[in-house]
C-alpha positions as CSV (number, residue, x, y, z in Angstrom):
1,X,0.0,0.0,0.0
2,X,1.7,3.6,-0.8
3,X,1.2,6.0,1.7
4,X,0.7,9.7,0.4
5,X,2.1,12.6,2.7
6,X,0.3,15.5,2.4
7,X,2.0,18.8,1.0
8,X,1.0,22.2,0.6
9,X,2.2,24.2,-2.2
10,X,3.6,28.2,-1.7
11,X,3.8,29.3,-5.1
12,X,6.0,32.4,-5.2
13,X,4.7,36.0,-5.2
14,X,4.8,37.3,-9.0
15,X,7.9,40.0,-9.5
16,X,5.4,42.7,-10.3
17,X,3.4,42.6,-6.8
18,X,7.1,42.9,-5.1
19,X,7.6,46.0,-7.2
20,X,4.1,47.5,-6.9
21,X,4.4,46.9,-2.9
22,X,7.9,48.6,-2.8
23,X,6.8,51.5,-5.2
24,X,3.4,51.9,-2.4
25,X,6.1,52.3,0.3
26,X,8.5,54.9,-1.1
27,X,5.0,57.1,-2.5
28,X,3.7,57.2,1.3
29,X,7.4,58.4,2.6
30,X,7.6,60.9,-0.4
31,X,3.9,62.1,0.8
32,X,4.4,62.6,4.7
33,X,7.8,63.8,3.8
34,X,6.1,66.5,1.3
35,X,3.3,67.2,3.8
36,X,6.2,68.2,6.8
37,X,8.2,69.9,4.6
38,X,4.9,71.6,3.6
39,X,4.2,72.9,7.1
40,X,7.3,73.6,7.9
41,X,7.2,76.1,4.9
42,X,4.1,77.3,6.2
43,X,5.3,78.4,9.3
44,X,5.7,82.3,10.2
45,X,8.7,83.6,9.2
46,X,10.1,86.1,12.0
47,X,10.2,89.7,10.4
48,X,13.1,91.3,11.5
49,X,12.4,94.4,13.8
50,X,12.5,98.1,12.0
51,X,13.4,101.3,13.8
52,X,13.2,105.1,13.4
53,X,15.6,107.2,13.9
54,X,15.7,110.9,14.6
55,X,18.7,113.6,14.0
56,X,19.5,116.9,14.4
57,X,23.2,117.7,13.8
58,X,25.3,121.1,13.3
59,X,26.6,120.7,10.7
60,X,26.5,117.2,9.6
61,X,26.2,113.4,10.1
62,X,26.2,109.6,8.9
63,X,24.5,106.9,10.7
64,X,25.8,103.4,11.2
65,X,24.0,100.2,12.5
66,X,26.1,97.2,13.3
67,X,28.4,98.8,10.9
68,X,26.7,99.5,8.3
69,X,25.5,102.9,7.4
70,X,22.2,102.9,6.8
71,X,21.8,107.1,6.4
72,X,23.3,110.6,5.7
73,X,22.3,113.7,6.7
74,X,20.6,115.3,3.4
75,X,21.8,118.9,3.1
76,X,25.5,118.6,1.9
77,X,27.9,120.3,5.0
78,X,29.4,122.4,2.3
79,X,25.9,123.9,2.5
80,X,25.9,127.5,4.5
81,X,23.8,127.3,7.3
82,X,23.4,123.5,6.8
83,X,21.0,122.8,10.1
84,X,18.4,120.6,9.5
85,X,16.9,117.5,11.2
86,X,16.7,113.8,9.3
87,X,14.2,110.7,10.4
88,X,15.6,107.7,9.1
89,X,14.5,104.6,9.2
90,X,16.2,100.9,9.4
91,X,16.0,97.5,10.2
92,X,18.1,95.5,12.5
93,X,18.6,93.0,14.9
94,X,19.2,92.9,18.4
95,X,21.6,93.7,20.3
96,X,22.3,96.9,18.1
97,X,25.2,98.8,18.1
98,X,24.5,102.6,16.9
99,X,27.2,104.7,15.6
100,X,27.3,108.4,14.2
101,X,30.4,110.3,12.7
102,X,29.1,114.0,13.5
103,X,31.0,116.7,11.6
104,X,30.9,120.8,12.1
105,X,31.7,122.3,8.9
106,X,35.7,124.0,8.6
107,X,36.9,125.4,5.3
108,X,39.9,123.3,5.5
109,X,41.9,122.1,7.9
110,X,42.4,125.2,9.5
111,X,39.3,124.7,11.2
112,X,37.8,128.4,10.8
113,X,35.0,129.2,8.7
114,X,34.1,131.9,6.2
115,X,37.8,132.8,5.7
116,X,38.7,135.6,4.4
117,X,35.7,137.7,5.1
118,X,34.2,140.0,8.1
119,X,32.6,136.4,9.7
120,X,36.2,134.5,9.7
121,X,35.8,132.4,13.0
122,X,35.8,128.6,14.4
123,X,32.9,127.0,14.5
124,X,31.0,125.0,16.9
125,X,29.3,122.0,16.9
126,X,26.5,119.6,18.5
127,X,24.2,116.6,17.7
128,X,21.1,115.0,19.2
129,X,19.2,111.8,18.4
130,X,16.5,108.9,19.3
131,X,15.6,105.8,18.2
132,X,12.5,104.2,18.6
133,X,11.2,100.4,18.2
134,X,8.3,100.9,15.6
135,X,6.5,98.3,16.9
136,X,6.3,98.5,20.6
137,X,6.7,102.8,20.1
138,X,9.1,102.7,22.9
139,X,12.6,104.9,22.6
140,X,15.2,102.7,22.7
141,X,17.8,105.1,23.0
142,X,19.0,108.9,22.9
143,X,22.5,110.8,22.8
144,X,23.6,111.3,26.5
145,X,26.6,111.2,28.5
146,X,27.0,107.5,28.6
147,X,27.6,107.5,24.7
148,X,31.5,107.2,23.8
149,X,33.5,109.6,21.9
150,X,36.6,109.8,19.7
151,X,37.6,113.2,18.1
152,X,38.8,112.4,14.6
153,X,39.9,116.1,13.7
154,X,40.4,119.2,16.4
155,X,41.3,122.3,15.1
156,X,43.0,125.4,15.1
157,X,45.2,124.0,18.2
158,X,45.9,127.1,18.8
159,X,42.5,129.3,18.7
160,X,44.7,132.4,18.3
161,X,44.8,132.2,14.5
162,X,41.2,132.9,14.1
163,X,42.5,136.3,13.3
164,X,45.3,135.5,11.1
165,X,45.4,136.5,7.3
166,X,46.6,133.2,6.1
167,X,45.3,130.6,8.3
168,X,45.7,127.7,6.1
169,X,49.7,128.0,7.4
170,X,49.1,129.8,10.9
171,X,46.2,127.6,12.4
172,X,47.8,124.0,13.9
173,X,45.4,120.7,13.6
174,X,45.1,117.4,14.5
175,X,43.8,114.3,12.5
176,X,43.0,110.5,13.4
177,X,41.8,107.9,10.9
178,X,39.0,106.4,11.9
179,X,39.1,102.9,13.6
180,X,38.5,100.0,11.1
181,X,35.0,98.5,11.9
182,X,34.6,101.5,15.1
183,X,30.7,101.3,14.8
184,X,30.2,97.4,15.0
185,X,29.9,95.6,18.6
186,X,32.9,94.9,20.3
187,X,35.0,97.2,18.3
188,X,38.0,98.2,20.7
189,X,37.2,101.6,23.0
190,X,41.0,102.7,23.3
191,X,41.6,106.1,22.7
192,X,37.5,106.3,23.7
193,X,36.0,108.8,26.0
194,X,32.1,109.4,27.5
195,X,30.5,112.1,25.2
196,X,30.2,116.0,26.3
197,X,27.0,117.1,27.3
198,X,26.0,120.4,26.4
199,X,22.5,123.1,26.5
200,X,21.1,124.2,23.3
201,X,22.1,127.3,24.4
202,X,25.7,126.5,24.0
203,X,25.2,124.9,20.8
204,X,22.6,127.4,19.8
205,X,20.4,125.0,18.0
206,X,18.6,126.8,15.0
207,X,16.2,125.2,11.7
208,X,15.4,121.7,12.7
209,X,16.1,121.4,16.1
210,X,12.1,121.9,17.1
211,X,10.3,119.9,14.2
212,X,11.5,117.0,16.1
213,X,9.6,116.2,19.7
214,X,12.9,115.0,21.5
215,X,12.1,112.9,24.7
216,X,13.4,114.8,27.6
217,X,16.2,112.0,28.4
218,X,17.6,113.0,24.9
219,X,20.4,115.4,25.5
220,X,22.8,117.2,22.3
221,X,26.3,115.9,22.8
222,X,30.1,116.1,21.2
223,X,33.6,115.9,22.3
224,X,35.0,117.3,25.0
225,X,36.1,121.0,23.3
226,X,32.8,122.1,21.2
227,X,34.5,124.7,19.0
228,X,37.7,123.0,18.7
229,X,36.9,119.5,17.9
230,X,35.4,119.2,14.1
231,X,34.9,115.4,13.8
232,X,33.4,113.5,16.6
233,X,32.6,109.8,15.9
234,X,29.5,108.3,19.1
235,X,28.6,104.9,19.7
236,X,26.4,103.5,22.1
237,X,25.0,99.8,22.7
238,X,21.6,98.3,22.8
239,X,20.6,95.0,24.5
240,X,17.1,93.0,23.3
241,X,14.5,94.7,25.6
């Protein structure tokens, strides 16, 4: 008698289910991948915080934001009478270093002014500004003693000369470059001082001064000789609220 043993038979899977299973797999990665990448895109991008800043400068000034200069004061300082007062405004990120190069206008590098004439005399200078966070409306910041200060030019040396008929030869000066990279954070402070504070009396502030409501904390600043010192490079510092 033959005994039969029983067998069952596993025929093999056809090639093109294998492939149609594998191709299911890598479309359902490719979608949730697609989808997260998706929302991720969707997300809010951060807008990067804008400012306004507000100047009044005898004669002249430039102002820098984390080293880059972002505006100029309009009225060319070869401009008689050049006093006006410039809102600019920028975008930037905290912390924010603020720089300004301030100049009073000279003729040359005599340091006098209107040479030549009945009017031949040194000049004086003086600057003021704010800067306010445009969204929250809050000042961040305003010229005051705590700002630093480094005299780039100072002339005549000898205040004597105003009178002289040739000052270009009798009036003495004194010129610094700037710093490389002065207005950027952690540039070096050697060499710096704490700005001057002085009254707009002493600077006698004229056009532009009142178009501009300062906040009282806001005080007109320069080196330490107002007459005498021609280029005046501030700074100050500001940490995220």
């Amino acid at each position: 008698m033959f005994t039969f043993s029983k067998r069952t038979n596993h025929s093999p899977k056809p090639k093109y289910a294998i492939a149609l299973g594998l191709a299911l797999i890598a479309a359902t990665s490719s979608a949730c991948l697609s989808t997260s990448t998706s929302a991720e895109a969707g997300q809010p991008v951060a807008k990067t915080p804008t400012f306004t800043a507000e100047v009044w400068a005898d004669n002249w000034f430039a102002l820098y934001i984390n080293g880059k200069k972002v505006g100029e004061d309009s009225v060319p300082i070869t401009t008689e009478r050049s006093f006006n007062s410039e809102t600019i405004t920028f975008t930037a990120s905290y912390p924010i270093t603020i720089g300004l190069m301030a100049k009073d206008y000279t003729e040359n590098a005599s340091g006098l002014e209107y040479i030549g004439t009945a009017r031949q005399q040194i000049g004086d200078g003086g600057i003021i500004a704010q800067v306010r966070d445009n969204k929250t409306g809050k000042t961040i910041t305003v010229t005051n003693g705590s700002w630093q200060a480094l005299v780039l030019s100072k002339a005549p040396l000898n205040p004597s000369c105003v009178t002289s008929s040739n000052p270009t030869v009798d009036c003495k000066s004194s010129t610094i470059t700037a710093p490389a990279d002065w207005s950027k954070s952690g540039a070096s402070t050697k060499g710096w001082t704490n700005a001057t504070v002085y009254t707009p009396e002493q600077v006698g502030v004229k056009e532009g001064y009142e178009m501009i409501n300062w906040n009282p904390a806001a005080k007109l600043v320069w080196g330490s000789d107002l007459e005498l010192d021609n280029t005046v490079l501030l700074r100050t510092s500001v940490k995220a609220p």
